[in-house]
MIKEMAR-676282 format. One record per atom (N, C-alpha, C, CB): residue number from 1; residue in three letters; atom name; z, x, y. Coordinates in pm, whole numbers, padded with zeros to 5 digits. Glycine has a CB too. Example, Ala and Ser with C-alpha at 12.3 -4.5 7.8 and 13.67 -1.06 7.14 Angstrom:
# residues 2
+------+------+------+--------+--------+--------+
! resi ! resn ! name !     c3 !     c1 !     c2 !
+------+------+------+--------+--------+--------+
!    1 !  Ala !    N !  00780 !  01319 ! -00569 !
!    1 !  Ala !   CA !  00780 !  01230 ! -00450 !
!    1 !  Ala !    C !  00780 !  01320 ! -00330 !
!    1 !  Ala !   CB !  00905 !  01131 ! -00447 !
!    2 !  Ser !    N !  00708 !  01285 ! -00225 !
!    2 !  Ser !   CA !  00714 !  01367 ! -00106 !
!    2 !  Ser !    C !  00787 !  01290 !  00003 !
!    2 !  Ser !   CB !  00572 !  01408 ! -00060 !
+------+------+------+--------+--------+--------+
This chain:
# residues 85
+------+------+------+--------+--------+--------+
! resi ! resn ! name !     c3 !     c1 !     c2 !
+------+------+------+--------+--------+--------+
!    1 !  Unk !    N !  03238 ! -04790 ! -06380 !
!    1 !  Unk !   CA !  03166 ! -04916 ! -06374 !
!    1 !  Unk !    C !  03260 ! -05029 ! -06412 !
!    1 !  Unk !   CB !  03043 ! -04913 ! -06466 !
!    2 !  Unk !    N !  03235 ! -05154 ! -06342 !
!    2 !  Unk !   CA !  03284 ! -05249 ! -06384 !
!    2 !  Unk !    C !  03219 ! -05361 ! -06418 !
!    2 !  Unk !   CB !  03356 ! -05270 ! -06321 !
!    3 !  Unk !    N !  03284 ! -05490 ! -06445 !
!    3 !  Unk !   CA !  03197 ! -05604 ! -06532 !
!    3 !  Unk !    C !  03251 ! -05691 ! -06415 !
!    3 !  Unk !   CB !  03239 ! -05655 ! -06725 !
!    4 !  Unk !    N !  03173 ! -05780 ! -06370 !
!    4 !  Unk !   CA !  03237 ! -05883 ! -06323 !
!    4 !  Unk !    C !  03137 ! -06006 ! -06287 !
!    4 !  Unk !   CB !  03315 ! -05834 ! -06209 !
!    5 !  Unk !    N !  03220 ! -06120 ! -06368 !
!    5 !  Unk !   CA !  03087 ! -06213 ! -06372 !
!    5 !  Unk !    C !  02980 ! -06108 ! -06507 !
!    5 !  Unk !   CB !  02994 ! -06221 ! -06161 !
!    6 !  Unk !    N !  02844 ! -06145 ! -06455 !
!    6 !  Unk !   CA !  02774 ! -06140 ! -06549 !
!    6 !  Unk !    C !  02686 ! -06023 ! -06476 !
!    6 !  Unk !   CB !  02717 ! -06277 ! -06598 !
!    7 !  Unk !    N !  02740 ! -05899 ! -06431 !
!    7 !  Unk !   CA !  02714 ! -05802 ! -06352 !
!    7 !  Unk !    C !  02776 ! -05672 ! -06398 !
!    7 !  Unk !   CB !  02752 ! -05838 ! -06226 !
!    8 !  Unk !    N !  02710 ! -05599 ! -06420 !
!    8 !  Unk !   CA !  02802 ! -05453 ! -06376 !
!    8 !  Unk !    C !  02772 ! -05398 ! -06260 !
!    8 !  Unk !   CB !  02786 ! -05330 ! -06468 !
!    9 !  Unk !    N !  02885 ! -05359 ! -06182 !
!    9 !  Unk !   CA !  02895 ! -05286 ! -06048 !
!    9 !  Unk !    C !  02923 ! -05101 ! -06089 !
!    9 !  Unk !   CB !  03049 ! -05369 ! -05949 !
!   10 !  Unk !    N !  02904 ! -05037 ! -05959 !
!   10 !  Unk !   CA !  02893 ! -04918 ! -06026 !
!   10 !  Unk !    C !  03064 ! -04880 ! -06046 !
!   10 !  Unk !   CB !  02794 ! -04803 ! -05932 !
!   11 !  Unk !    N !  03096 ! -04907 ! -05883 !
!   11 !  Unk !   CA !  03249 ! -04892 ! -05866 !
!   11 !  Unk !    C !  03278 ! -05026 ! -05763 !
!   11 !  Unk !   CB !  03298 ! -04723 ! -05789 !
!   12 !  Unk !    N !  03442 ! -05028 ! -05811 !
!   12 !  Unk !   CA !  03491 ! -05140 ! -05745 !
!   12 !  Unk !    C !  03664 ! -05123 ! -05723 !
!   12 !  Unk !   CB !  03447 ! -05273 ! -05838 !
!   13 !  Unk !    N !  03681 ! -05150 ! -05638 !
!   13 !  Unk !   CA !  03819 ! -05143 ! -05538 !
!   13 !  Unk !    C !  03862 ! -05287 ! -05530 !
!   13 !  Unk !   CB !  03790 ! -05080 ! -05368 !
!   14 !  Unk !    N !  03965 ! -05355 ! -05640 !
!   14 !  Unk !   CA !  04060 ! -05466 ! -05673 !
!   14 !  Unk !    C !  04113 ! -05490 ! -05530 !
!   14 !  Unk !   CB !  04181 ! -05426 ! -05791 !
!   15 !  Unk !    N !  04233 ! -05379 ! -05461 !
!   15 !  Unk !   CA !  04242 ! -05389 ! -05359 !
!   15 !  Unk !    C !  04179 ! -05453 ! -05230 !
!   15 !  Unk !   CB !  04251 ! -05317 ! -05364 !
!   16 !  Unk !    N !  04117 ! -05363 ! -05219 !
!   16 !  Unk !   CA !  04033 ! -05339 ! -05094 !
!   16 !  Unk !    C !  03902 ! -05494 ! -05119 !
!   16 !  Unk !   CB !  03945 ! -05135 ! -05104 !
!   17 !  Unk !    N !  03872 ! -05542 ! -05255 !
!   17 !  Unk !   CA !  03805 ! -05670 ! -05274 !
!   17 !  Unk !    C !  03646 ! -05586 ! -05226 !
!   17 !  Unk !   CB !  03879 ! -05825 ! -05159 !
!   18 !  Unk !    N !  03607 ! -05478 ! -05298 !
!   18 !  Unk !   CA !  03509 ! -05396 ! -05233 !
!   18 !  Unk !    C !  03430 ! -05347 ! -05375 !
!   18 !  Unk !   CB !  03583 ! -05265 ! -05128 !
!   19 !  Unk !    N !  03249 ! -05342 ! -05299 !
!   19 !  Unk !   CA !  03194 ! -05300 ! -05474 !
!   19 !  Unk !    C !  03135 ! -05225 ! -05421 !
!   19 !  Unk !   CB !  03106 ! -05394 ! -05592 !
!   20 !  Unk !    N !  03093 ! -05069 ! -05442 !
!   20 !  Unk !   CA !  03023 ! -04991 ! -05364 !
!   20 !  Unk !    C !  02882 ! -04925 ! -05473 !
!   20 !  Unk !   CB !  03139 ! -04873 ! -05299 !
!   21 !  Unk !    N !  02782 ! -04939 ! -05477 !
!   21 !  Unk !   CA !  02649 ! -04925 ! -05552 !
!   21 !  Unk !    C !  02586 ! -04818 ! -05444 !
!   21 !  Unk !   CB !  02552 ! -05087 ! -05576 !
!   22 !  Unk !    N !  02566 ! -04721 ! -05546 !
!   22 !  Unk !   CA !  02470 ! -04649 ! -05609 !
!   22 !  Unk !    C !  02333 ! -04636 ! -05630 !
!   22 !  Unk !   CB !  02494 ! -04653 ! -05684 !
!   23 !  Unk !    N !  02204 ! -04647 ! -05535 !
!   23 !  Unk !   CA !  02095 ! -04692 ! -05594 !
!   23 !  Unk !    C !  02012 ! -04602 ! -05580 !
!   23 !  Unk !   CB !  02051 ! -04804 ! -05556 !
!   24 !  Unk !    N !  01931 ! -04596 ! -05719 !
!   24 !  Unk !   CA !  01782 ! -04523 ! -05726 !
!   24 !  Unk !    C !  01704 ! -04567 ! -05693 !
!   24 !  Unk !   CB !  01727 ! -04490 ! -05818 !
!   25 !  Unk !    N !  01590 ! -04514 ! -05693 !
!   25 !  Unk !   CA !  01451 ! -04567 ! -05685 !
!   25 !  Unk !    C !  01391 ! -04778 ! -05723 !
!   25 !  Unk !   CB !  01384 ! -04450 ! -05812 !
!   26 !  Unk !    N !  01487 ! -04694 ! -05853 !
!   26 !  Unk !   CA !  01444 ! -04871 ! -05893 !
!   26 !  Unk !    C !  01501 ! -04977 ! -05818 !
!   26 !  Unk !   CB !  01492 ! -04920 ! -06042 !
!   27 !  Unk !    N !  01631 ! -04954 ! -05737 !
!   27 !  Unk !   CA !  01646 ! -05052 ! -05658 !
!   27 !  Unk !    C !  01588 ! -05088 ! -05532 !
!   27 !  Unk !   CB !  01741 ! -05049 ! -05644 !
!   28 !  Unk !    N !  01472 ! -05041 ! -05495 !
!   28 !  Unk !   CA !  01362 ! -05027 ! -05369 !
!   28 !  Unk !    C !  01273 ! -05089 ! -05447 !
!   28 !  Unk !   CB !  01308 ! -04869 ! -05302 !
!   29 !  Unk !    N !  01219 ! -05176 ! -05618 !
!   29 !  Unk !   CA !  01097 ! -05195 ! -05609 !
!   29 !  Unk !    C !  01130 ! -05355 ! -05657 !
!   29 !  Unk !   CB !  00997 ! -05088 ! -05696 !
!   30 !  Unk !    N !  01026 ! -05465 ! -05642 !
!   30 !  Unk !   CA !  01028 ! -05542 ! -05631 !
!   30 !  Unk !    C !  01163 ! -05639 ! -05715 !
!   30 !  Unk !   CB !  00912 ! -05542 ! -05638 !
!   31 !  Unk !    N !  01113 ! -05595 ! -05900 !
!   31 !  Unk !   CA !  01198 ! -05674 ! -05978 !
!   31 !  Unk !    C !  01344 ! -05613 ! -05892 !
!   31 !  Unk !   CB !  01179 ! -05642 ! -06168 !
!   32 !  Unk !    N !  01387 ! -05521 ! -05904 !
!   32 !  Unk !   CA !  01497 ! -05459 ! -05849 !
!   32 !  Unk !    C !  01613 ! -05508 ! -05750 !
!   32 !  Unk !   CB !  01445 ! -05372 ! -05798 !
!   33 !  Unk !    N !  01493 ! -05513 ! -05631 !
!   33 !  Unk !   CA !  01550 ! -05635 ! -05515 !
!   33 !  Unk !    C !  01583 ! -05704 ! -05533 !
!   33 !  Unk !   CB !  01505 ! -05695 ! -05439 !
!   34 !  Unk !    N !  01496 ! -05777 ! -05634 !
!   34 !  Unk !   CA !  01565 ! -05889 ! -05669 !
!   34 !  Unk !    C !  01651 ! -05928 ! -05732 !
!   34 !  Unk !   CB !  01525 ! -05940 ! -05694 !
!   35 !  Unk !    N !  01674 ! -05845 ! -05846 !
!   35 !  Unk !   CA !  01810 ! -05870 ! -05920 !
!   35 !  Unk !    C !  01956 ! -05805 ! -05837 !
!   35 !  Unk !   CB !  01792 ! -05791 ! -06080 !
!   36 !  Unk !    N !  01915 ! -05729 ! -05725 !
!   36 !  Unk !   CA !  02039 ! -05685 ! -05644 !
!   36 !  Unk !    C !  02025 ! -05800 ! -05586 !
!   36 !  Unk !   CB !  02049 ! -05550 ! -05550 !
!   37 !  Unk !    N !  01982 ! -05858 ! -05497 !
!   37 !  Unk !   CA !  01991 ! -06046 ! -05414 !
!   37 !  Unk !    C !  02061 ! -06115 ! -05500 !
!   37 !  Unk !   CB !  01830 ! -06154 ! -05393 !
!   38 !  Unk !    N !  02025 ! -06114 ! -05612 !
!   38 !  Unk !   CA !  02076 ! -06228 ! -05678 !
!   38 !  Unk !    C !  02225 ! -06168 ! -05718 !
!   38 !  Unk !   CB !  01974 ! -06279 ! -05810 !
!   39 !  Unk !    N !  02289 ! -06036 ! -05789 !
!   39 !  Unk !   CA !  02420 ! -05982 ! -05751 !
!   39 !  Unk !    C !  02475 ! -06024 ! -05628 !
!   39 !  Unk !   CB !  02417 ! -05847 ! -05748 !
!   40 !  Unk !    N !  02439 ! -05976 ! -05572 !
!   40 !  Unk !   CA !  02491 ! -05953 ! -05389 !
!   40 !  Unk !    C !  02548 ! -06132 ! -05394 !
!   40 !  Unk !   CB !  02299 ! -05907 ! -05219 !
!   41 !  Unk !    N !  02454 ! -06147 ! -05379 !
!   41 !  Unk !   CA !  02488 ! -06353 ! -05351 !
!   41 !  Unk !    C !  02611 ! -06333 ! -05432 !
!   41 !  Unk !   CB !  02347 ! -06517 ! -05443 !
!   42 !  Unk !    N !  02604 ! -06345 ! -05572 !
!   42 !  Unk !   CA !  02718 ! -06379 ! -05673 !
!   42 !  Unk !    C !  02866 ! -06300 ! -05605 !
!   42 !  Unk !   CB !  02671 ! -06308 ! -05849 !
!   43 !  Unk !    N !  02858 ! -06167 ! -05584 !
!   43 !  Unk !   CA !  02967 ! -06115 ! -05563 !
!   43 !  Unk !    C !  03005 ! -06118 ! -05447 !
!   43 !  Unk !   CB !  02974 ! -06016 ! -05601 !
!   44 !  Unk !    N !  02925 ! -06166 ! -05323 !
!   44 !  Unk !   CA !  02969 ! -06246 ! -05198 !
!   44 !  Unk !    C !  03085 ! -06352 ! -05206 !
!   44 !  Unk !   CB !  02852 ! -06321 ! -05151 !
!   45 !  Unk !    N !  02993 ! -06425 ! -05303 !
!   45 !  Unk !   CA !  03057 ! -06599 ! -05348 !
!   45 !  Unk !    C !  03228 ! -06562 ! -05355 !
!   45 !  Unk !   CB !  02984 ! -06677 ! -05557 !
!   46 !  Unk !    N !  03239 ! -06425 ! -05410 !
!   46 !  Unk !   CA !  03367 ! -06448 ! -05476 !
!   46 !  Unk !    C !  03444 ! -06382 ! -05369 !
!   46 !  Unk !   CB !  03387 ! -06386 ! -05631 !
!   47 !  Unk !    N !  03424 ! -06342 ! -05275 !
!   47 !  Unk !   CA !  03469 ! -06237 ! -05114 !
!   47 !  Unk !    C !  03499 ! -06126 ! -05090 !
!   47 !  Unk !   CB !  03567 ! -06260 ! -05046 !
!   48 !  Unk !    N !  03395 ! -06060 ! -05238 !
!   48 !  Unk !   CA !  03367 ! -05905 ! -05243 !
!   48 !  Unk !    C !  03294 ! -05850 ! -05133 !
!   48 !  Unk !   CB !  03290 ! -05867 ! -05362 !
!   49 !  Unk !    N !  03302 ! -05725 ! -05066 !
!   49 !  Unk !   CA !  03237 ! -05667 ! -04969 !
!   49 !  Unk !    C !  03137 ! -05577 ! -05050 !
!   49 !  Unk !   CB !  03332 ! -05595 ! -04869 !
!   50 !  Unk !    N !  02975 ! -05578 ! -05058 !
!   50 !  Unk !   CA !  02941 ! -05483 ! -05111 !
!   50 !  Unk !    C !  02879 ! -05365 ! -05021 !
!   50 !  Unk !   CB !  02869 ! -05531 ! -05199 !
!   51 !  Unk !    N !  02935 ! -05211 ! -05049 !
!   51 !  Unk !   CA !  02877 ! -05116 ! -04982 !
!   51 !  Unk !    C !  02742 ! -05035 ! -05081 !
!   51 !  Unk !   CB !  03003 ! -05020 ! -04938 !
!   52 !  Unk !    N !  02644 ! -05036 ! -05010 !
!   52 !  Unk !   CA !  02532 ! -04966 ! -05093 !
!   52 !  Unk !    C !  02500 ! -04839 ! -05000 !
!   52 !  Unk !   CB !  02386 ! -05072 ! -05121 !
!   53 !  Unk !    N !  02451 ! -04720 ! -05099 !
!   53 !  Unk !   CA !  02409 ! -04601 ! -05079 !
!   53 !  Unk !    C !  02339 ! -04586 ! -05171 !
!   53 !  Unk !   CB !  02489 ! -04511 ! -05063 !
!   54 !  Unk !    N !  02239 ! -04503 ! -05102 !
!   54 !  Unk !   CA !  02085 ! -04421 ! -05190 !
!   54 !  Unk !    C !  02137 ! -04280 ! -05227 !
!   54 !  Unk !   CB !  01915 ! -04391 ! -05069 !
!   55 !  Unk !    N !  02062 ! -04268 ! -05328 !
!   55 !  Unk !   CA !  02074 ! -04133 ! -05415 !
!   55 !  Unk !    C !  02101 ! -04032 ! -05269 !
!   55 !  Unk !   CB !  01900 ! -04088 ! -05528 !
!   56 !  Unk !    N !  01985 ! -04083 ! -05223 !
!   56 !  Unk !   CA !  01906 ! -03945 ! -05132 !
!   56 !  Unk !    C !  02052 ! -03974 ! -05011 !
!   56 !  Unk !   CB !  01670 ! -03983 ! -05041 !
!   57 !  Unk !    N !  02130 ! -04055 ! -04937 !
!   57 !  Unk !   CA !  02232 ! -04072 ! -04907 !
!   57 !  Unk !    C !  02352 ! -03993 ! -04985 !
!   57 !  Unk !   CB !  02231 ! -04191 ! -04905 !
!   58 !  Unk !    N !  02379 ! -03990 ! -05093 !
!   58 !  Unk !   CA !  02505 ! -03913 ! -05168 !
!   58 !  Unk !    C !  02427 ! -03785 ! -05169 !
!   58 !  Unk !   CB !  02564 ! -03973 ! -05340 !
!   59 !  Unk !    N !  02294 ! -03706 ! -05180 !
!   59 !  Unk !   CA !  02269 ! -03570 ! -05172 !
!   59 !  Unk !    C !  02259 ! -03539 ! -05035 !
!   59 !  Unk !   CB !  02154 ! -03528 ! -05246 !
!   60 !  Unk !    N !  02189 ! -03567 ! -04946 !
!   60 !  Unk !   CA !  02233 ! -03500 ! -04799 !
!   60 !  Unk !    C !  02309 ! -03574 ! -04695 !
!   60 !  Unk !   CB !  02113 ! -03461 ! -04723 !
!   61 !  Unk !    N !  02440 ! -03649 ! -04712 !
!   61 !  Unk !   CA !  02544 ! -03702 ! -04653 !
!   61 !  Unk !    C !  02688 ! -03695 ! -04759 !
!   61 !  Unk !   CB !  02495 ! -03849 ! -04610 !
!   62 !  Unk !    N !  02706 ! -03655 ! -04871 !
!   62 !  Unk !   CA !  02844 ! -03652 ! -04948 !
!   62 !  Unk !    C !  02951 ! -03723 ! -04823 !
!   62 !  Unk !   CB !  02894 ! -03464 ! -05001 !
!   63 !  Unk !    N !  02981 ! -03624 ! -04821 !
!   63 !  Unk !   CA !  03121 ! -03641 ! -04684 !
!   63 !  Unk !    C !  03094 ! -03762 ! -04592 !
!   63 !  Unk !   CB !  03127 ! -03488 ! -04554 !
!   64 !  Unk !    N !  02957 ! -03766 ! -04526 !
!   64 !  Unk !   CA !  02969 ! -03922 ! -04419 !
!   64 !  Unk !    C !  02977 ! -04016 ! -04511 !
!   64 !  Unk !   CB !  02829 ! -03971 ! -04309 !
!   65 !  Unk !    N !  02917 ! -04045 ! -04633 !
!   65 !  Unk !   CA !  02906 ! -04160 ! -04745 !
!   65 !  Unk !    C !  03103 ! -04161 ! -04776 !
!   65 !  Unk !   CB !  02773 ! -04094 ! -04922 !
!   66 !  Unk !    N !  03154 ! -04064 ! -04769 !
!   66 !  Unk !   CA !  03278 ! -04080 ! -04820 !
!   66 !  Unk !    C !  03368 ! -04118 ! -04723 !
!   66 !  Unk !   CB !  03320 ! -03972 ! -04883 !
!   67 !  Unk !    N !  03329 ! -04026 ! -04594 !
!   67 !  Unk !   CA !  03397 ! -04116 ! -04471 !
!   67 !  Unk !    C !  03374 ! -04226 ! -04449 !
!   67 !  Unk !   CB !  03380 ! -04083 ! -04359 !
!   68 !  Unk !    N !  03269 ! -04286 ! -04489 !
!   68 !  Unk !   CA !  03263 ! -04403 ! -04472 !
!   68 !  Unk !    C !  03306 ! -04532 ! -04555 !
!   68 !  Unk !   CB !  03167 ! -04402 ! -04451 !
!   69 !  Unk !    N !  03320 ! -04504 ! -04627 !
!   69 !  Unk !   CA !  03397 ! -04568 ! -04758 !
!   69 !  Unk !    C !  03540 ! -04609 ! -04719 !
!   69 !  Unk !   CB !  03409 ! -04454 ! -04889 !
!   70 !  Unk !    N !  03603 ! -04471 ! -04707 !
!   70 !  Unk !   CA !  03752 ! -04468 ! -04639 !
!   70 !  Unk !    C !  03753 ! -04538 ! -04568 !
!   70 !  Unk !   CB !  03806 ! -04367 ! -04580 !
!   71 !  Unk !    N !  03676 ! -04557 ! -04450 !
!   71 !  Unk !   CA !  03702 ! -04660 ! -04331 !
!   71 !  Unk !    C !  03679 ! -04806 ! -04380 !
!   71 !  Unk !   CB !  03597 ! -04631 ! -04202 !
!   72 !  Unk !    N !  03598 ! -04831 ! -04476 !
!   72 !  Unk !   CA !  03585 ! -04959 ! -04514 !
!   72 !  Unk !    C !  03720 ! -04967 ! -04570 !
!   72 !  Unk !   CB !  03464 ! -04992 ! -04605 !
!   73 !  Unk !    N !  03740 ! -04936 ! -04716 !
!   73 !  Unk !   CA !  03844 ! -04980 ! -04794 !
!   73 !  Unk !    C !  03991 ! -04989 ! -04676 !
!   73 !  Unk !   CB !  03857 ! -04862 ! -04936 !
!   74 !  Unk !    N !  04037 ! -04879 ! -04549 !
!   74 !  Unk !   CA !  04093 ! -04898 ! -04501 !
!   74 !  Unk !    C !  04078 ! -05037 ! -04394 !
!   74 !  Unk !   CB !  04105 ! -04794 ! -04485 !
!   75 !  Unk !    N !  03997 ! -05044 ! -04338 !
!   75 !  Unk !   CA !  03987 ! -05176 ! -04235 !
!   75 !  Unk !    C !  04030 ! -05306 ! -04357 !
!   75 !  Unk !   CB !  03786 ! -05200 ! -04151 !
!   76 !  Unk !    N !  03955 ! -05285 ! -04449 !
!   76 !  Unk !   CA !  03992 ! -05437 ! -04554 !
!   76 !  Unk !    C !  04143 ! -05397 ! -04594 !
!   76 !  Unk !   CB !  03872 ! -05460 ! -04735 !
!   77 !  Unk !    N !  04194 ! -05367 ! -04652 !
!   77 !  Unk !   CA !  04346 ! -05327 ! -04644 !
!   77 !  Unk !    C !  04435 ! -05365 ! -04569 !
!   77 !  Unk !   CB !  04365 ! -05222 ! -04625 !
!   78 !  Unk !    N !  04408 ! -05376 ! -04385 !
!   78 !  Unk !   CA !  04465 ! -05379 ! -04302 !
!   78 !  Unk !    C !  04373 ! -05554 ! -04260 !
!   78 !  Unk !   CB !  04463 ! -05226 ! -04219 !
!   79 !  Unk !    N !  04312 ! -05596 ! -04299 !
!   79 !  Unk !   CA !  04264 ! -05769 ! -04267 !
!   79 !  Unk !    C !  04324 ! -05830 ! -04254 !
!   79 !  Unk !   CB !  04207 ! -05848 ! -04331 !
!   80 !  Unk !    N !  04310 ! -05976 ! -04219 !
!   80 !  Unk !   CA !  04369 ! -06050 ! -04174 !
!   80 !  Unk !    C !  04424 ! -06102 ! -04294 !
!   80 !  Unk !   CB !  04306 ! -06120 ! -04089 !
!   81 !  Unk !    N !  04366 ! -06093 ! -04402 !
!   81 !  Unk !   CA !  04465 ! -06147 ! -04524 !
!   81 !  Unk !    C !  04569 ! -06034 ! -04637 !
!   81 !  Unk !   CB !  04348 ! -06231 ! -04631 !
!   82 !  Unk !    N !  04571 ! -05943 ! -04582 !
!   82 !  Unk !   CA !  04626 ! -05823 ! -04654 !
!   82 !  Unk !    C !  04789 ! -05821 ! -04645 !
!   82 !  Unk !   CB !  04562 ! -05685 ! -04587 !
!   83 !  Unk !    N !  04838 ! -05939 ! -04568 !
!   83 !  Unk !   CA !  04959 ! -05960 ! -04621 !
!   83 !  Unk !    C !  05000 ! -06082 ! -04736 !
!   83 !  Unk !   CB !  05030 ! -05975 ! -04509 !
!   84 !  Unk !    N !  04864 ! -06115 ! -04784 !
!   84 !  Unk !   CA !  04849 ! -06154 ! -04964 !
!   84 !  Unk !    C !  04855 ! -06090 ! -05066 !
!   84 !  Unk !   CB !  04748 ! -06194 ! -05007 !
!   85 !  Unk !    N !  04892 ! -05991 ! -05042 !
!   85 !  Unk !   CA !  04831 ! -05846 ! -05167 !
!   85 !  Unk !    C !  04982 ! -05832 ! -05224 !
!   85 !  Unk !   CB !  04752 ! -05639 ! -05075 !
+------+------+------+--------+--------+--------+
């Protein structure tokens, strides 16, 4: 987990400018939503990419959730600004 701003993310990739969350149940019910909207906005602002996955996503997909990750952090890596890094 990380801190950033006035947030904790679950995981986050400095590199890649990437926050990838984790969500249970509680993030499907109302208060929930809303305090992820109001994250999401904040860590937009700053030109974080956020990737979200459901529980039920990491138990019957492991491997596509991870392939898919890879392809993100790789495409941002290779962006149009990644000869800033």
């Amino acid at each position: 987990q990380r801190i950033i701003g006035r947030f904790i993310v679950d995981f986050y990739c400095a590199s890649a400018r990437l926050v990838i969350e984790l969500d249970g149940s509680q993030h499907y019910e109302p208060q929930g939503l809303a305090y992820d909207a109001e994250r999401s906005q904040f860590l937009m602002s700053l030109g974080l990419e956020i990737l979200r996955f459901s529980n039920r996503d990491i138990d019957r997909d492991f491997r596509g959730v991870c392939t898919q990750i890879d392809l993100i952090i790789r495409k941002r890596l290779q962006g149009p600004l990644s000869h800033l890094r």
